[in-house]
Legacy VTK file of the C-alpha trace (Angstrom):
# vtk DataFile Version 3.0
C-alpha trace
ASCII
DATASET POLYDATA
POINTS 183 float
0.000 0.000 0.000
1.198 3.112 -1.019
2.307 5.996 1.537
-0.528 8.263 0.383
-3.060 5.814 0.758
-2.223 5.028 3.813
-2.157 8.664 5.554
-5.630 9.282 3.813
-7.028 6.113 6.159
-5.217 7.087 8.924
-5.454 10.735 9.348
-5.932 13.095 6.440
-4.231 16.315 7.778
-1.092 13.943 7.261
-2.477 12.553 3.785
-2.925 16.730 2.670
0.734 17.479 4.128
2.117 14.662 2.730
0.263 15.375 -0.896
1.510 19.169 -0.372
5.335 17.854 -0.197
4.676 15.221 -2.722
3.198 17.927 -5.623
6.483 19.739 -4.625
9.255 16.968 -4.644
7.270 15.861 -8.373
7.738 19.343 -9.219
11.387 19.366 -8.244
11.766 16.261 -10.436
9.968 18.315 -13.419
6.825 15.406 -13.438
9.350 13.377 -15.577
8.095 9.909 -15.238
11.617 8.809 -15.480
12.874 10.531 -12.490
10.347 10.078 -10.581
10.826 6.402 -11.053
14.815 6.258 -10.342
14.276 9.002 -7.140
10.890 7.366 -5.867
9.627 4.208 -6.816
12.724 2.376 -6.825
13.749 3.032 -3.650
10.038 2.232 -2.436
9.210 -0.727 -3.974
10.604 -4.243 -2.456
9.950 -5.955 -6.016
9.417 -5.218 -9.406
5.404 -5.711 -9.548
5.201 -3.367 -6.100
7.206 -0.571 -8.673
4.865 -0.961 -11.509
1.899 -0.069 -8.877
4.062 2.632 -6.960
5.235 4.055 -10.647
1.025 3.378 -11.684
0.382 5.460 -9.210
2.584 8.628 -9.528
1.744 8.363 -13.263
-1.715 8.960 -12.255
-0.982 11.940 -10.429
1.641 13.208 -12.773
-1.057 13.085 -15.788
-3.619 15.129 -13.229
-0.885 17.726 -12.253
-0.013 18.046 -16.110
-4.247 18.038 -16.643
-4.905 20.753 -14.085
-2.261 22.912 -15.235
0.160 22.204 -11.331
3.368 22.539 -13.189
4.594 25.664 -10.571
2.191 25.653 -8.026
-0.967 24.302 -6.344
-2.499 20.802 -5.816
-4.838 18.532 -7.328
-8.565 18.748 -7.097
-9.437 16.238 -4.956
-6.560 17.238 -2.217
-8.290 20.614 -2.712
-11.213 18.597 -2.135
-10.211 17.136 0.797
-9.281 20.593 1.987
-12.823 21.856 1.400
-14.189 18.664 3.073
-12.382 19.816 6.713
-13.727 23.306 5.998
-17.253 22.487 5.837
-16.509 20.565 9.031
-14.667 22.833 10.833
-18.078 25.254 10.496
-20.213 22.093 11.244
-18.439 21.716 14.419
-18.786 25.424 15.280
-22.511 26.209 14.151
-24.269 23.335 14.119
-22.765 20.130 16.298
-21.458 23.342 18.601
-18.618 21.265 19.463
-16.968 22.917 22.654
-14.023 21.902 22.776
-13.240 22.691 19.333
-14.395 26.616 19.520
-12.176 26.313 22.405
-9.196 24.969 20.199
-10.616 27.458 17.622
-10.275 30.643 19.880
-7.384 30.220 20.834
-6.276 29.453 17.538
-7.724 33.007 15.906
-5.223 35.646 16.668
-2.447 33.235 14.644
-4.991 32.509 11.692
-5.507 36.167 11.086
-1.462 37.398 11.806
-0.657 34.395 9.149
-3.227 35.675 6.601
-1.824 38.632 6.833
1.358 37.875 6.548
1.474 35.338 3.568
-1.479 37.517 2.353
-4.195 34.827 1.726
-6.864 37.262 3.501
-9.566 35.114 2.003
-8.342 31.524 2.275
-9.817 29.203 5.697
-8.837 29.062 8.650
-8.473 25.151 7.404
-6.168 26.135 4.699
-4.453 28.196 6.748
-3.156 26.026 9.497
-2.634 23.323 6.616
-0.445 26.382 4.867
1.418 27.184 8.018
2.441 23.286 9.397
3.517 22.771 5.534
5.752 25.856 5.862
7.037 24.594 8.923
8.257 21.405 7.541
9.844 22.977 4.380
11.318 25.463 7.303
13.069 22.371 8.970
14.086 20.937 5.551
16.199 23.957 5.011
17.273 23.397 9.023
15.913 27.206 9.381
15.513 28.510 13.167
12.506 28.735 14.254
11.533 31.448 16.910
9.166 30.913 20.269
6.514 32.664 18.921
6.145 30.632 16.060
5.925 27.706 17.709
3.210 28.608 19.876
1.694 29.332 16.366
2.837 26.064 14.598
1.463 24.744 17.844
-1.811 26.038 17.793
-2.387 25.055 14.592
-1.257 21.297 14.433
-3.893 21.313 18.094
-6.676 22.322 15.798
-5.788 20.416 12.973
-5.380 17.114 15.240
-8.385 17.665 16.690
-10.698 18.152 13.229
-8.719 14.886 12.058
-10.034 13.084 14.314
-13.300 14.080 14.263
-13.361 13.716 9.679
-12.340 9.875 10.871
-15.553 9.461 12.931
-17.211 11.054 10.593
-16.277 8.340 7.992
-16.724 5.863 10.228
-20.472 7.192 11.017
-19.498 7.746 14.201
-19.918 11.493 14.201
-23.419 12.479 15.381
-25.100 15.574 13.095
-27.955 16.052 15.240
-28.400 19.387 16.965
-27.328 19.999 20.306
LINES 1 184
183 0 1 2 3 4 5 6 7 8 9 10 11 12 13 14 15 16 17 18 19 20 21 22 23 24 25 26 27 28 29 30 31 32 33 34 35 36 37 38 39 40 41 42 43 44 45 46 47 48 49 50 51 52 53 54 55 56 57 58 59 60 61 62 63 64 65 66 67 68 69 70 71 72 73 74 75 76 77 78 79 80 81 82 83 84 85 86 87 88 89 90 91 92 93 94 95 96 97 98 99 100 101 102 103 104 105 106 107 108 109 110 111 112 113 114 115 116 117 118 119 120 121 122 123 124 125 126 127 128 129 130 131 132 133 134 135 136 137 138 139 140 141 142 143 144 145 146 147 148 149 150 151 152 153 154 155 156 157 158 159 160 161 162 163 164 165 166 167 168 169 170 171 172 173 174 175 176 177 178 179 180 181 182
């Protein structure tokens, strides 16, 4: 089973990170089939049939990049839908299951939403996206083994809280364990 597939079972905050890094490393390796094979499916695979699904599989992805037009930037439409999936439950568990704990989470989450739109200027983008944005900058941060300062962690903090949280709560929903009745 493939990484990707995996993560989206598991918990799919770490199946969007992961698909965030993976659009970028494909990018880095200019969606050429053959280096993505040599640089990623190789080392993956633990036979030659396991390659042939790995490779299957990026070549899938690859042909939706090159379809949607992802050659510099963004991500496929059905990470973005994924994305839009924890938005409409991050208001669900606001408005209508009025999930306490979570405004709680969400409060104290709201002062480093709103600095972070500001300063990446995405004044419109979710709170969702948002904290998604920020814990993906984070890791590319400590990639490039760049410092990173007390107050920003208490951010990076915050976020991952919130985003932990709402992950766990997209799995019950899948599982039909989530309740929609009103409170």
């Amino acid at each position: 089973m493939l990484i990707a597939q995996a993560k989206k079972e598991e918990n799919i905050v770490e199946y969007i990170l992961y698909m965030f890094q993976l659009h970028d490393i494909l990018r880095g390796l200019k969606l050429d089939e053959k280096a993505v094979r040599e640089k990623l499916a190789k080392p993956m695979a633990k036979s030659h049939e396991q390659e042939e699904e790995i490779m299957n599989w990026y070549k899938e992805l690859i042909a939706r990049m090159n379809a949607e037009g992802l050659h510099e930037k963004g991500f496929v439409s059905d990470v973005l839908s994924n994305v839009g999936e924890l938005t409409l439950l991050h208001g669900m568990l606001l408005q209508q299951l009025n999930d306490k704990k979570y405004k709680e989470i969400h409060n104290a989450v709201i002062p480093f939403v709103n600095e972070y739109k500001i300063k990446s200027n995405e004044e419109n983008a979710s709170d969702i996206l948002i904290c998604l944005n920020a814990l993906y900058a984070k890791l590319l941060l400590k990639l490039k083994n760049v410092k990173i300062s007390a107050a920003s962690e208490e951010a990076f903090t915050a976020f991952s809280k919130l985003l932990s949280y709402i992950a766990v709560r997209y799995k019950e929903m899948y599982q039909g364990k989530l309740s929609f009745s009103l409170n």
